[in-house]
N, C-alpha and C positions, 0 to 999 in steps of 0.2 A: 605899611605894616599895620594891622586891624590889632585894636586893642588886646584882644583877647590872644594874639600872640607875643604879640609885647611881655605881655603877663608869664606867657610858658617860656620865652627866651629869659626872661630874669628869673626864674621859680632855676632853669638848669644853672644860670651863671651860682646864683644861689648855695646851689649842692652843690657845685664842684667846689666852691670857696670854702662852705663849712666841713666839708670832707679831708680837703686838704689840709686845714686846722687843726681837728679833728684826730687826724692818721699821720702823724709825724712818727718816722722811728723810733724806736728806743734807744739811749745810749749805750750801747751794749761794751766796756771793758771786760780786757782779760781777766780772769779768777783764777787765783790761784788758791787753791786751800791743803793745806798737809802737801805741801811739793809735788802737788799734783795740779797739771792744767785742767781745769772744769771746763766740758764742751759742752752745751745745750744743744742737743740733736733729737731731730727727727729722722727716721730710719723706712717709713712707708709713704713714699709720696709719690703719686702717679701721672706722669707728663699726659700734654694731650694725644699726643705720639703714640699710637697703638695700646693704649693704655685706658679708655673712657676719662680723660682728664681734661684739665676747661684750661689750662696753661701752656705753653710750649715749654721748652726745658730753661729756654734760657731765663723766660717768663717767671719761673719757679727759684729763681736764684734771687732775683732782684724780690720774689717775695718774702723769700726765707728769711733775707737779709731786713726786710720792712717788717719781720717778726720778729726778731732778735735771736735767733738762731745762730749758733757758729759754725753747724756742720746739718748736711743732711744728707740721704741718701735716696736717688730718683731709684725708683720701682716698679716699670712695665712690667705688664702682664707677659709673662715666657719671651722677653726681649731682655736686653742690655744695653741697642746702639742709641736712644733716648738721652741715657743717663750719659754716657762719655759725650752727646752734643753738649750736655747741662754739666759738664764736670769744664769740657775743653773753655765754655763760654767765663765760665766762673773765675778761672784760673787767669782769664784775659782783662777781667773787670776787678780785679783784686775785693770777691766776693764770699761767701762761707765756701768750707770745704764742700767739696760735692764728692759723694761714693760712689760709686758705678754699683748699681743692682740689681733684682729682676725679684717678681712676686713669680715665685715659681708656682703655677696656679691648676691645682688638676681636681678630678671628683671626688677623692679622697683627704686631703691638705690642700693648705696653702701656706708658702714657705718663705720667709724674707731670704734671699742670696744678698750680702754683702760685701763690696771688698773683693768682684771677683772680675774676667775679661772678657766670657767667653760664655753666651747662652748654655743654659741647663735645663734639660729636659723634662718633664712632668711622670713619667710612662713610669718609672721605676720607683719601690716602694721608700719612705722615707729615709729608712737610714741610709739606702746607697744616693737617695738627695745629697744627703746630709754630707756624705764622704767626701761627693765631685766639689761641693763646696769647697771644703778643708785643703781639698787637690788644689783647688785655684788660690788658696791664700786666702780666703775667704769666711763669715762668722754665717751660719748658721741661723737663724730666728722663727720659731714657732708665731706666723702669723695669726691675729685674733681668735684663738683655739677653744672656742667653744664646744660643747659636749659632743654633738656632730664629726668632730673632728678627732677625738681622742684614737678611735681605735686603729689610725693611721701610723698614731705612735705606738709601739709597741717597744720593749725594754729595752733593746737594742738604739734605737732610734732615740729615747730619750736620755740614752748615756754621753749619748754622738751632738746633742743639742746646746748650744751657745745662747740662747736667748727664749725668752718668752712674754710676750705684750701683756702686762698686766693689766694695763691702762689704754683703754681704744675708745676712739666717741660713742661705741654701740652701747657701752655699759649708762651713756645716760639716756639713749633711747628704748635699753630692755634691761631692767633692774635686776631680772634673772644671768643676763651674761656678767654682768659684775662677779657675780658667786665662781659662775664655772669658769673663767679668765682666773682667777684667785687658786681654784682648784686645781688645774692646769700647773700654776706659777709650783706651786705645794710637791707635785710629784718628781721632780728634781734638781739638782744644782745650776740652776737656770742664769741669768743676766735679768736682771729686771728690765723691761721696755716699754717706756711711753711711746705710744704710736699714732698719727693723726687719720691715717689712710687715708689723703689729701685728694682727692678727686678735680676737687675746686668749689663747693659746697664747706659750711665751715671755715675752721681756720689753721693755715699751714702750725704745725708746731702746736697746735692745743694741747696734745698731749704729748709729752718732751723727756727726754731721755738725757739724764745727768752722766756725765762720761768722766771719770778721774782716770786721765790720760798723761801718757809724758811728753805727749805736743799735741797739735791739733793738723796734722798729717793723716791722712786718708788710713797708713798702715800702724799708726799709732792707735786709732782710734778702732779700728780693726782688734787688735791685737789687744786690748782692755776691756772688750764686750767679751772676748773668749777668755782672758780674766776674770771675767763678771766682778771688773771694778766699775760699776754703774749704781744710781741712784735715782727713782723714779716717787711720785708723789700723784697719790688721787686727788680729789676734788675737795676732800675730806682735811688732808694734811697727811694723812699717813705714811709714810715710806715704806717703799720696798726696795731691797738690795743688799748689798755686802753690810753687814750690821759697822764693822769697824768707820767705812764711808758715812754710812747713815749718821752715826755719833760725830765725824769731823762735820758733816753737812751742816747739824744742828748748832755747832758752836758757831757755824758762819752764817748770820740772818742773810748775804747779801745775796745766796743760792734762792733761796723763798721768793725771794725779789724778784727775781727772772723769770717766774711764774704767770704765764701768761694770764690775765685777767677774767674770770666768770664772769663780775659784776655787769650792772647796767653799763652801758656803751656810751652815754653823757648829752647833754644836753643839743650839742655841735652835731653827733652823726646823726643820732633822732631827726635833726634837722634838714640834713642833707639827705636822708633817705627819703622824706615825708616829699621837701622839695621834688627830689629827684624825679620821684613816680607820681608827682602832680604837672612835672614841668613836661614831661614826655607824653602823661595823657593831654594836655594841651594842646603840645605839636602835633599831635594825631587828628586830635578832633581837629582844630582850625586849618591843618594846612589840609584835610578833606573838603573844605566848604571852596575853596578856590576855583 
């Protein structure tokens, strides 16, 4: 083995050690606050399964769980059977909750189905969305609803609505959907919703959805977004949600806590990404000269 590979095989051993260092899970215990179970859920997260997603389902459990999530919900595009592979596998790994979902995904909206069995169709205007939902035992959620999207909802339809993303990654790449996400949340009795729209780009759970539930059961958790007993938080600090929640949230610093991290990423992963994409350009160049 020629020097110069030597070099890109320790530059990988390298990143993988400082990565693994580095990306240890969180401890994640039960919270309880006001006799209510707190879930940290994510509710938009998209398998690679007919969905443009970089993970399989089961892939997405073992990462939710390495983000410290308690619950989440998979979200193909005008699909369901993804999410029940990512619920069945969960269940077998003693993993977070998994919801069975679908982004109900057409030219006019796009709609979070949660908590349901059975695909739903895009063709019909949102409030009879909204209904087949509720038919299936299922919560409703106005995905990332920017101005574009509004005239979808019409009054009816936003009477019929469980939820709305206040908080989606788009608001820190266009400073303008911050506002109309906010504006959106404004126009009715909504669920507040932190949502990652997980592709595989980013990070599962960035933006995360506080749930004061009375378990951590798929129809528990269901059943307290269409209470809109939820609690969500920008980048900022701010909350949005049921004000009474929001005031028990603030007496318990250890909800804040659970807050996945903006800051710089530390000197270990720096390390294993610089390695990583030095040790691979390596392998490319040398093991071309042979």
């Amino acid at each position: 083995m020629t020097l110069g590979r030597t070099a890109a095989v320790s530059l990988l051993f390298v990143a993988i050690a400082a990565g693994t260092v580095s990306d240890r899970p969180p401890a994640n215990p039960s919270l309880v606050v006001g006799g209510y179970r707190v879930i940290a859920a994510d509710f938009h997260v998209h398998p690679a399964i007919v969905s443009a997603g970089a993970l399989a389902p089961w892939d997405l459990v073992l990462e939710a769980r390495r983000q410290g999530l308690d619950a989440f919900a998979i979200t193909p595009h005008n699909q369901v059977f993804p999410a029940k592979i990512g619920r069945w596998f969960s269940r077998r790994t003693g993993g977070p909750t998994v919801i069975v979902g679908e982004e109900i995904r057409g030219p006019r909206y796009h709609l979070i189905a949660i908590g349901i069995d059975h695909r739903i169709g895009w063709r019909q205007g949102a409030a009879a969305t909204i209904d087949e939902v509720h038919r299936q035992g299922g919560a409703a959620i106005a995905a990332h609803p920017t101005a574009a999207f509004w005239p979808a909802y019409e009054a009816d339809a936003l009477a019929k609505l469980d939820g709305s993303e206040v908080m989606h990654p788009i608001v820190d790449a266009r400073e303008w959907a911050r506002g109309e996400l906010q504006a959106f949340y404004g126009r009715g009795r909504f669920a507040a919703i932190g949502s990652s729209d997980y592709h595989g780009l980013g990070r599962l759970g960035q933006c995360r959805t506080y749930v004061f539930a009375s378990d951590d059961s798929e129809q528990a958790i269901v059943s307290a977004i269409r209470a809109r007993h939820t609690v969500v938080y920008d980048d900022d600090g701010r909350a949005y949600g049921d004000p009474e929640l929001i005031q028990l949230a603030a007496q318990n610093g250890h909800l804040r806590e659970r807050e996945p991290s903006r800051s710089d990423p530390g000197i270990l992963a720096i390390v294993s990404r610089i390695a990583g994409i030095l040790g691979l350009f390596g392998a490319v160049v040398f093991s071309s000269r042979t």
